[in-house]
MMTF fields as JSON, N, C-alpha, C and O atoms, coordinates in Angstrom:
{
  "mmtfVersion": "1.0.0",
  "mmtfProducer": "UNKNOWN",
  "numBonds": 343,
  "numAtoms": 344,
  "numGroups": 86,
  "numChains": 1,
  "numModels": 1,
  "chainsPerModel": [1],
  "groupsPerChain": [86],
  "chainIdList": ["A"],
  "bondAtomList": [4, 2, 8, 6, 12, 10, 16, 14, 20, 18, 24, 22, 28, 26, 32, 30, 36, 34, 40, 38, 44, 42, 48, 46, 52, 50, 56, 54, 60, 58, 64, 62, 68, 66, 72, 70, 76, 74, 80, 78, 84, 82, 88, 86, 92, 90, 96, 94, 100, 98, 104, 102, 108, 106, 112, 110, 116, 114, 120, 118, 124, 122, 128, 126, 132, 130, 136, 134, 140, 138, 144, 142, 148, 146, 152, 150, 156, 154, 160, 158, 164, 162, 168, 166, 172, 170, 176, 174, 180, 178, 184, 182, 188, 186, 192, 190, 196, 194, 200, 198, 204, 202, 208, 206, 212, 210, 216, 214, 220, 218, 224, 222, 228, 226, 232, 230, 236, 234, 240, 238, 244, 242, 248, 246, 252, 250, 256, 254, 260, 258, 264, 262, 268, 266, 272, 270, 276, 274, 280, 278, 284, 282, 288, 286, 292, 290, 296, 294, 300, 298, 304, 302, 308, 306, 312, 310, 316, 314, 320, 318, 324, 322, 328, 326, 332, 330, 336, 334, 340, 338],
  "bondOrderList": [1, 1, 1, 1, 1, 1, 1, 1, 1, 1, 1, 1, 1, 1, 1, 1, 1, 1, 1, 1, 1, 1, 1, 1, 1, 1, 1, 1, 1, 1, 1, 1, 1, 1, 1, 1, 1, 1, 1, 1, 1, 1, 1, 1, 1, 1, 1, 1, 1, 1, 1, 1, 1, 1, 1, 1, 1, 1, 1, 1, 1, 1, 1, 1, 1, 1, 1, 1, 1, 1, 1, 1, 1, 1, 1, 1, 1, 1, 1, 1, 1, 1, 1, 1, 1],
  "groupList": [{"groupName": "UNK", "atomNameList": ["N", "CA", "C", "O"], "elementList": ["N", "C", "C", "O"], "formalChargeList": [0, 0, 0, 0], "bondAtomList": [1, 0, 2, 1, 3, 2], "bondOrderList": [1, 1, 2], "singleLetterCode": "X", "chemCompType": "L-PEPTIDE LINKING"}],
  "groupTypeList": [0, 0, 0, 0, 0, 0, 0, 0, 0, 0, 0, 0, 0, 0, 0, 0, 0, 0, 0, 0, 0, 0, 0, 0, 0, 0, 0, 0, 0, 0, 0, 0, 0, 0, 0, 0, 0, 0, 0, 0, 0, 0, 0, 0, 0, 0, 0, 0, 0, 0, 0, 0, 0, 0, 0, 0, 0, 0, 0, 0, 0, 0, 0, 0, 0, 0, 0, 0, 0, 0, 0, 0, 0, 0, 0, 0, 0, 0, 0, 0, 0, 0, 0, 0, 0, 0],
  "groupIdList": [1, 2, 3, 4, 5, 6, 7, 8, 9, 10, 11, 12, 13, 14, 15, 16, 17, 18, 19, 20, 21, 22, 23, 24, 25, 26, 27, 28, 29, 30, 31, 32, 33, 34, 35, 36, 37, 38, 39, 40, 41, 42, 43, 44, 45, 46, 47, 48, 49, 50, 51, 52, 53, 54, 55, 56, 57, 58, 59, 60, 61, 62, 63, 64, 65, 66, 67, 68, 69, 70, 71, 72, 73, 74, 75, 76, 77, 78, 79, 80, 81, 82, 83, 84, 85, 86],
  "secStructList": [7, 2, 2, 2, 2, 6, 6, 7, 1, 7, 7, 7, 7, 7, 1, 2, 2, 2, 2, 2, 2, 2, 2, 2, 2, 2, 2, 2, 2, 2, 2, 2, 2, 2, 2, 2, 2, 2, 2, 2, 2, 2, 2, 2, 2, 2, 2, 2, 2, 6, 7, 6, 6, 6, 6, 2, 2, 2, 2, 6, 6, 6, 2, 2, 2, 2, 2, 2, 2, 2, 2, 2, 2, 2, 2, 2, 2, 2, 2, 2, 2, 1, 6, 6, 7, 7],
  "xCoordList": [124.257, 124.169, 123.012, 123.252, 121.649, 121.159, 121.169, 121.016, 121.504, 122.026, 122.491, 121.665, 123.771, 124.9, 123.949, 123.967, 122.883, 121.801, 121.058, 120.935, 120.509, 120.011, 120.612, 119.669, 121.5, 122.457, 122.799, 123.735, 122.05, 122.443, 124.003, 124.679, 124.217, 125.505, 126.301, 125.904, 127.545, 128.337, 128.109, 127.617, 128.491, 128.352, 129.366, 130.317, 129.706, 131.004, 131.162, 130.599, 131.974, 132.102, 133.052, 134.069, 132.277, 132.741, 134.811, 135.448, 135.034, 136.197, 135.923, 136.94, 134.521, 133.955, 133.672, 133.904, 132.752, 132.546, 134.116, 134.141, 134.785, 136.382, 136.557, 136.678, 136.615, 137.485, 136.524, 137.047, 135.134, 134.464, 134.756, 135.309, 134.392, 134.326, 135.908, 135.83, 137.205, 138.514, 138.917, 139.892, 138.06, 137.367, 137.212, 138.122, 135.935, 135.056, 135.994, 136.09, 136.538, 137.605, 138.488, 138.931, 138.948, 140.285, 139.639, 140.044, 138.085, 137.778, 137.763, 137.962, 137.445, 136.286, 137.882, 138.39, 138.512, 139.558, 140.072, 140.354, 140.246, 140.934, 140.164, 140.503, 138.441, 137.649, 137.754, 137.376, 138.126, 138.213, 139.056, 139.162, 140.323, 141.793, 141.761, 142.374, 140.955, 140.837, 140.044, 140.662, 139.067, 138.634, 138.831, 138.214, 139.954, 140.271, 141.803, 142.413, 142.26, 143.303, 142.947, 143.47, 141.799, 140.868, 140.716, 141.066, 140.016, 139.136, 140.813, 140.68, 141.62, 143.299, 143.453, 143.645, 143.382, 144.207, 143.116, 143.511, 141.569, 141.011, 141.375, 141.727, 141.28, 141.459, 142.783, 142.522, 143.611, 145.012, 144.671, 144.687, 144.323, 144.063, 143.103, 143.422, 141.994, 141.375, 142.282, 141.905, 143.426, 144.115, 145.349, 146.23, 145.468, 146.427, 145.617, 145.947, 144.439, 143.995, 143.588, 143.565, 143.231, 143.286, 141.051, 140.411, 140.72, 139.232, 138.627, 138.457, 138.475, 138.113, 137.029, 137.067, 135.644, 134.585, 134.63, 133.763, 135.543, 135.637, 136.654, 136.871, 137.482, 138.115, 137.284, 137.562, 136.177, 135.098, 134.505, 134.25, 133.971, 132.929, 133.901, 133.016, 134.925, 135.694, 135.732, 135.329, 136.438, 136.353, 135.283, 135.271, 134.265, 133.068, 132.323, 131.378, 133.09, 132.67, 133.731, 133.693, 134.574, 135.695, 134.808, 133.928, 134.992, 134.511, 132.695, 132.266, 132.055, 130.777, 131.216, 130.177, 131.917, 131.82, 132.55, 132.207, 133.506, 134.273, 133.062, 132.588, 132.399, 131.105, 130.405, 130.314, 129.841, 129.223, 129.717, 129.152, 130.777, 131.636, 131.577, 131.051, 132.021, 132.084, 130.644, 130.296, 130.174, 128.769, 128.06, 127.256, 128.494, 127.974, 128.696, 128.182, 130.224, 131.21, 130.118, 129.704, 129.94, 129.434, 127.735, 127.222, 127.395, 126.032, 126.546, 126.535, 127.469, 127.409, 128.043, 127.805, 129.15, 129.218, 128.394, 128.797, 127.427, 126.404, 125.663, 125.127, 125.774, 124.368, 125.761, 125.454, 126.77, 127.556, 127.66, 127.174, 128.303, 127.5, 126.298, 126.178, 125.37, 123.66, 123.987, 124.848, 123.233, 123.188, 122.588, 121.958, 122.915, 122.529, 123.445, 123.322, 124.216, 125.072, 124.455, 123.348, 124.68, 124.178, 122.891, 122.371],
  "yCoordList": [-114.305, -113.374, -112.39, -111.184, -112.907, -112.095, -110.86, -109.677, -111.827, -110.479, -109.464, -108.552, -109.171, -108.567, -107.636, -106.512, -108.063, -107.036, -106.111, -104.985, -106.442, -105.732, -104.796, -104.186, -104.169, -103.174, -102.701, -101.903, -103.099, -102.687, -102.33, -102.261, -102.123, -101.616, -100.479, -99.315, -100.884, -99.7, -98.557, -98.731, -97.433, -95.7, -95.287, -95.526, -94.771, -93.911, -92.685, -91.82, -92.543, -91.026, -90.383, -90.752, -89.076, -88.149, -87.399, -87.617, -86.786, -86.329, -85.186, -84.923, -84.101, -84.038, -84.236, -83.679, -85.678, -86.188, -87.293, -88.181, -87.002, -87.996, -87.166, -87.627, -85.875, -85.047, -84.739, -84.932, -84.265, -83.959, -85.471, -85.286, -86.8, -88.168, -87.605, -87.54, -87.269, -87.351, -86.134, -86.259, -84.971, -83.892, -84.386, -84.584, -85.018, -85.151, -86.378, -86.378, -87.157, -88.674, -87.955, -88.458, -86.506, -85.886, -85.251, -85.333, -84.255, -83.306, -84.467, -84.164, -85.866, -86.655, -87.039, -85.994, -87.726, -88.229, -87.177, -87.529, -85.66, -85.089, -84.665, -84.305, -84.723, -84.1, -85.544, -85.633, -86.529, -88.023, -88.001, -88.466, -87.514, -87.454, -86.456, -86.665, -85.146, -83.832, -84.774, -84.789, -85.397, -85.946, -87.011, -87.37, -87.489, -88.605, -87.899, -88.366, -86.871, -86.468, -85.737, -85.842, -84.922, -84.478, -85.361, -85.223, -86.722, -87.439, -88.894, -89.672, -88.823, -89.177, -88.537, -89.063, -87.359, -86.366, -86.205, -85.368, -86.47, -86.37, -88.044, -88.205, -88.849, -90.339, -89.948, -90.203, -89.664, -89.332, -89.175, -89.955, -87.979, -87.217, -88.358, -88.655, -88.966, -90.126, -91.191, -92.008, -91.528, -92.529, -92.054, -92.856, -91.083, -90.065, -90.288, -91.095, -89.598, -89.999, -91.08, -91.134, -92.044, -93.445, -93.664, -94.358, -93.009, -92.661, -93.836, -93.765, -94.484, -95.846, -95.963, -96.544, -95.028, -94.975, -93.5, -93.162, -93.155, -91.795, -92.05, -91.205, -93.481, -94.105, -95.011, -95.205, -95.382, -96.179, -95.338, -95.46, -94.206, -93.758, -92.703, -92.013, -92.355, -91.807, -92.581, -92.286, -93.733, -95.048, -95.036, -94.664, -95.316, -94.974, -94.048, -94.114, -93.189, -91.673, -91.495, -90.44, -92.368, -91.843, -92.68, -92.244, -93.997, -95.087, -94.792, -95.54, -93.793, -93.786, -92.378, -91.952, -91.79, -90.537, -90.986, -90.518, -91.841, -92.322, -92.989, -92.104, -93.901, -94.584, -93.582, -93.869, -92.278, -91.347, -90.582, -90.295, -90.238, -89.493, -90.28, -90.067, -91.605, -92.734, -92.404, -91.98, -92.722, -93.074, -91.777, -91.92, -90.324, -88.899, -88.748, -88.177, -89.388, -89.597, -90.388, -89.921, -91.439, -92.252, -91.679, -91.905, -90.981, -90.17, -90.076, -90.812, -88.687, -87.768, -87.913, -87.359, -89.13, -89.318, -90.392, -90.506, -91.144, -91.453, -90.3, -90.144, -89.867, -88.48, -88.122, -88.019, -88.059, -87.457, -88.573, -88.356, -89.789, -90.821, -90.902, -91.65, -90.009, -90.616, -89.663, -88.788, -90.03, -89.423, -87.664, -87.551, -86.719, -85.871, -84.815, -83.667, -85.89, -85.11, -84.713, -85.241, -84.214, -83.452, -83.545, -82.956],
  "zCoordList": [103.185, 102.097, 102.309, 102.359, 102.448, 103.269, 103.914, 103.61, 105.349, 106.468, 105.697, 105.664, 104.865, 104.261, 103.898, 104.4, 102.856, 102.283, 102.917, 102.435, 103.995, 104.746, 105.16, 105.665, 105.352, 105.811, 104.877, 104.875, 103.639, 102.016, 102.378, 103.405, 100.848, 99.886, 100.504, 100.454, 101.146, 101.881, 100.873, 99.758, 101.344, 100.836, 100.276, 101.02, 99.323, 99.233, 99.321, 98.65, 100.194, 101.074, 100.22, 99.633, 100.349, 99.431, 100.104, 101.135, 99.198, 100.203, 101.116, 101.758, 101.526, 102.444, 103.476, 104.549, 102.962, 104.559, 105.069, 105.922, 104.547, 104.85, 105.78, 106.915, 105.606, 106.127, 107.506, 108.604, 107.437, 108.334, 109.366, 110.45, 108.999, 109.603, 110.73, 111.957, 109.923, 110.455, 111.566, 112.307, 111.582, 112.454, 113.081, 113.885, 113.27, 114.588, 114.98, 116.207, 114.562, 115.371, 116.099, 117.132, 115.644, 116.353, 117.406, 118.565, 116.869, 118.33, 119.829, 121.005, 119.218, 120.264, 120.628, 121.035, 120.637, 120.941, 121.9, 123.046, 121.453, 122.775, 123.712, 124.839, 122.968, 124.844, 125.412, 126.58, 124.912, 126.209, 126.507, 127.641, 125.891, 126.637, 127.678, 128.725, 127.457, 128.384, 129.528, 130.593, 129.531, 130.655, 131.555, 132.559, 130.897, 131.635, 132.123, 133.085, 131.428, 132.489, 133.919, 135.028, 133.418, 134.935, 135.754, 136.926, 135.162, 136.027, 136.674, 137.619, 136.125, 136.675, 137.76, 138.856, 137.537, 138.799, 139.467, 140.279, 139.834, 140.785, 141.38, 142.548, 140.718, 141.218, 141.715, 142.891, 141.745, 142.448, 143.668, 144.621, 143.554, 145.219, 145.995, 147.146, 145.416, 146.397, 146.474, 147.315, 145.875, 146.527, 147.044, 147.353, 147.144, 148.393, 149.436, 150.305, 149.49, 150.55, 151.344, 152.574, 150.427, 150.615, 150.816, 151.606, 150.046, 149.862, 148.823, 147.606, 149.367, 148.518, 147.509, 146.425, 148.294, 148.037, 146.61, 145.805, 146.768, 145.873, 144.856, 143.987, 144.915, 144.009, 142.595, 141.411, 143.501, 142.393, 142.076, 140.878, 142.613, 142.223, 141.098, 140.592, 140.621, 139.827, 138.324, 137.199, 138.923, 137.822, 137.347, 136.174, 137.81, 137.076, 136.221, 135.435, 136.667, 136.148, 134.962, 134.329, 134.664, 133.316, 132.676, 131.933, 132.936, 132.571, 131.727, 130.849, 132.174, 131.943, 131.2, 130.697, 131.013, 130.154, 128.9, 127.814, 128.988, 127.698, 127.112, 126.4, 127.021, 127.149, 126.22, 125.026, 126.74, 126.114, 125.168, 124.113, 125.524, 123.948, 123.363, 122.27, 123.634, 122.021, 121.279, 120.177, 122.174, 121.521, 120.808, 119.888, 121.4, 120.884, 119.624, 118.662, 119.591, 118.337, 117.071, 116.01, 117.563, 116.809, 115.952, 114.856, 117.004, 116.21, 115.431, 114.444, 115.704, 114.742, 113.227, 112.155, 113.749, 112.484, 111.695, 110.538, 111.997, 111.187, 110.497, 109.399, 111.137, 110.496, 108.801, 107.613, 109.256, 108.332, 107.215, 106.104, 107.512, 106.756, 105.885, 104.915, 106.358, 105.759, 104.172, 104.079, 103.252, 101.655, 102.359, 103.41, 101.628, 101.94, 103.487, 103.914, 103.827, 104.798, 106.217, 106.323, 106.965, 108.146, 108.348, 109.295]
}
């Protein structure tokens, strides 16, 4: 019961920040889809070529940018979250 408190009393979001929160879920969703179709079709061509070393190091690179949009997603919508907005 505790714990629960500490993170105090969920917020109620205005229909504002609903809408701003449902924005930024749609922009972030297609710059990770835009980059992982780039970062697909470069992993293509390294396994056309059969480039092993340029196959991980790709994987890694979607893998570590999805990683970061989530997480740039996730700022921003805390900030939109907080009383007072932006």
């Amino acid at each position: 019961m505790e714990r629960l408190n500490k993170t105090g009393p969920a917020a109620k979001l205005t229909d504002a920040q609903k809408k701003e929160l449902a924005e930024l879920d749609s922009l972030y969703a297609s710059k990770i889809a835009q980059r992982e179709i780039f970062l697909k079709g470069e992993l293509a061509k390294a396994e056309a070529g059969g480039d092993f070393e340029a196959i991980q190091q790709i994987q890694k690179q979607l893998t570590s940018e999805r990683k970061s949009l989530q997480a740039e997603l996730e700022e921003k919508k805390e900030k939109v979250r907080q009383p007072g907005g932006k």
